[in-house]
C-alpha positions as CSV (number, residue, x, y, z in Angstrom):
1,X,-4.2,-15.7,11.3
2,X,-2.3,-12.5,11.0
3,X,-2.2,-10.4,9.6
4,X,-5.3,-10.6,8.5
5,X,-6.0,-11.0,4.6
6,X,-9.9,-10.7,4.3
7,X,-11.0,-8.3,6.6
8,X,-12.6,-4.7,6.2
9,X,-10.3,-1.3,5.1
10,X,-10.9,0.0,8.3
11,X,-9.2,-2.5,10.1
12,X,-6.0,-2.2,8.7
13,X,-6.0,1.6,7.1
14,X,-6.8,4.2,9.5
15,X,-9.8,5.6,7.4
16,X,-9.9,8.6,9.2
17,X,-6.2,9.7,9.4
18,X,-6.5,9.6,5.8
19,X,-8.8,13.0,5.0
20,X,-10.8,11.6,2.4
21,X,-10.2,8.0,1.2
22,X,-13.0,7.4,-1.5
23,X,-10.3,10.1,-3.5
24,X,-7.5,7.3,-2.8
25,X,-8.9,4.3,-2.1
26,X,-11.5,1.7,-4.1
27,X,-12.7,-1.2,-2.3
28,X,-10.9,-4.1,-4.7
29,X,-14.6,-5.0,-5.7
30,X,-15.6,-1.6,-6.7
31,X,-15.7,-2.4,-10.4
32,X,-18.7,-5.3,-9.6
33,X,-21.0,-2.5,-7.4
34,X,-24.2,-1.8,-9.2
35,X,-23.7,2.0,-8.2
36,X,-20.7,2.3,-9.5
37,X,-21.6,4.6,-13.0
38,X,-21.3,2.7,-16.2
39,X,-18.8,5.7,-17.7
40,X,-16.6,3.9,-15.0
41,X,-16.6,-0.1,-15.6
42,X,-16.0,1.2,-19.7
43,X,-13.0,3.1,-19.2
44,X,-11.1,0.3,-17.3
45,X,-7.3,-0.6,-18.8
46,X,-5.6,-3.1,-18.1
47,X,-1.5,-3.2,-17.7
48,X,-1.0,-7.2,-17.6
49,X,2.7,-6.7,-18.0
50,X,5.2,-5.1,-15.6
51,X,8.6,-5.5,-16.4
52,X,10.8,-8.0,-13.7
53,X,13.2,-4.9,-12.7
54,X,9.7,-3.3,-11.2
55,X,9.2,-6.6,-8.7
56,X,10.7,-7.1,-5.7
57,X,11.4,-4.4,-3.9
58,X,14.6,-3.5,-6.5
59,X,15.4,0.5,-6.2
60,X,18.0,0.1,-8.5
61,X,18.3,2.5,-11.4
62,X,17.2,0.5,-14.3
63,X,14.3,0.0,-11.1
64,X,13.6,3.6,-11.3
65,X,14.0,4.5,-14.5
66,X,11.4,1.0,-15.5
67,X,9.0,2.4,-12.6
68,X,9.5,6.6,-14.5
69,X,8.5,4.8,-17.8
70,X,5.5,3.0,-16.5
71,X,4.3,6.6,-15.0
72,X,4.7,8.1,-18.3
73,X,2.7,5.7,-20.4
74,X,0.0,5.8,-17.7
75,X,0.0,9.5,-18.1
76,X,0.4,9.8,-22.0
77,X,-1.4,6.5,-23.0
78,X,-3.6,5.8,-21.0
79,X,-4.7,9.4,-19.7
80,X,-8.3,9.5,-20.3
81,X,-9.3,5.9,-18.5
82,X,-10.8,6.7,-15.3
83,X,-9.0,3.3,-13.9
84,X,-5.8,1.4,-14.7
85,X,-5.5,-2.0,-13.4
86,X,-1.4,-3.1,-12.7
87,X,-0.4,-6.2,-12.6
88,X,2.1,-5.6,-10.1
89,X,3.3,-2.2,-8.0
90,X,6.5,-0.4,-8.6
91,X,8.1,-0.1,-5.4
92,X,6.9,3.1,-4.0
93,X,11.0,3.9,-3.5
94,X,11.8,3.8,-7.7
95,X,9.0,6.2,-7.7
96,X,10.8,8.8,-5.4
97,X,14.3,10.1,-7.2
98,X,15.6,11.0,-3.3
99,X,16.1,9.1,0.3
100,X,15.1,12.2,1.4
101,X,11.3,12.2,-1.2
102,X,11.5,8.7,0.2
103,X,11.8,9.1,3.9
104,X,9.4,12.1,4.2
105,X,6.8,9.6,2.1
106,X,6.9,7.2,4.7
107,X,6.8,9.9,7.3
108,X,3.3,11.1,5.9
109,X,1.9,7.5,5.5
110,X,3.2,5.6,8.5
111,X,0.2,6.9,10.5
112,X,-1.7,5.5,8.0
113,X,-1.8,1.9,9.7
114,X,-4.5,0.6,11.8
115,X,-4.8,-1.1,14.6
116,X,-6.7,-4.7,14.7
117,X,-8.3,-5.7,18.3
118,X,-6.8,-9.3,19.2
119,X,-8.7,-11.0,21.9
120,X,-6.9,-14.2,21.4
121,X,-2.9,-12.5,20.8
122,X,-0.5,-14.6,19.0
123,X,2.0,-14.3,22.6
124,X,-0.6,-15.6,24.8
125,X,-1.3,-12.6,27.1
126,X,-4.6,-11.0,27.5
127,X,-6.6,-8.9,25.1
128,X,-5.1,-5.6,23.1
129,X,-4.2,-4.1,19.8
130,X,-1.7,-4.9,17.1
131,X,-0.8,-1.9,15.5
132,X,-0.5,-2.5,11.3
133,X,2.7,-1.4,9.9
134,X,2.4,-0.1,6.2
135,X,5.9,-0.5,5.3
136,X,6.6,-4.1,7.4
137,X,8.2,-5.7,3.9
138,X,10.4,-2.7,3.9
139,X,13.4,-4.2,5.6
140,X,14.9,-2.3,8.1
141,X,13.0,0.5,8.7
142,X,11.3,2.2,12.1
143,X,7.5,2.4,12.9
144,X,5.1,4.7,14.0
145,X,6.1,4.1,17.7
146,X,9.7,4.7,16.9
147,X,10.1,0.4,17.1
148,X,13.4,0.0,15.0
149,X,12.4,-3.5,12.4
150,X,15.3,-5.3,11.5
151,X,13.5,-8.5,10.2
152,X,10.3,-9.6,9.1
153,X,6.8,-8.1,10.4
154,X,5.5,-10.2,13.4
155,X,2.6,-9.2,15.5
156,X,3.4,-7.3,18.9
157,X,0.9,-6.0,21.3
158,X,0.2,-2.2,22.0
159,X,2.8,0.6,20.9
């Protein structure tokens, strides 16, 4: 089934591409790992709300402005815990204040997607490689192989 939901970082994130992922990235178990230090697991906090205007994919303004707010009480409240847990993601594109801020974030991170070996492909032809798209749910938008998306994400073989 694709794409696929329990499978390893490395299949869908391009570890390597990224630099140095243990400074970005926790394994969603991370908390549960004995090695992980004790300071850690007791400075957890826990943001079980997120307000509606933040779900969605809504850029509007009361979008941003709800997504600006959130920032600040993570920074002022909540700035001494080494992890905060969300309910829910802002949209990364209320976080940016500019298309431009916008486009050159998904310019950085759209390399960021793996690719995921398919020996049984979903359009019946032989083995190959379906490329992971980082920003499939954002509706239209281009790829990393310059693949214009004007619908949903469906798997396709090589670039």
């Amino acid at each position: 089934r694709l794409p696929l939901l329990d499978c390893p970082a490395d299949h869908v994130i391009d570890l390597e591409r990224i630099g140095r992922p243990e400074e970005l990235l926790r394994e969603h178990s991370f908390l549960c790992n004995p090695r992980t230090p004790a300071s850690v697991r007791g400075s957890v906090v826990r943001l079980a709300g997120t307000p509606p205007d933040l779900r969605g994919g809504d850029t509007s303004p009361a979008a941003a402005a709800a997504a600006a707010a959130l920032v600040q009480e993570i920074r002022t409240s909540h700035a001494g815990s080494k992890v905060v847990r969300l309910a829910a993601v802002p949209d990364y594109r209320a976080l940016l204040t500019t298309s431009r801020e916008a486009l050159d974030f998904e310019r950085r991170h759209a390399s960021w997607g793996s690719l995921w070996c398919c020996n049984r492909p979903p359009n019946g032809r032989g083995p190959g490689h379906i490329w992971y798209d980082l920003f499939a749910d954002v509706v239209p938008h281009t790829d990393r192989h310059n693949r214009r998306w004007e619908g949903p994400w469906v798997p396709k073989m090589g670039p």
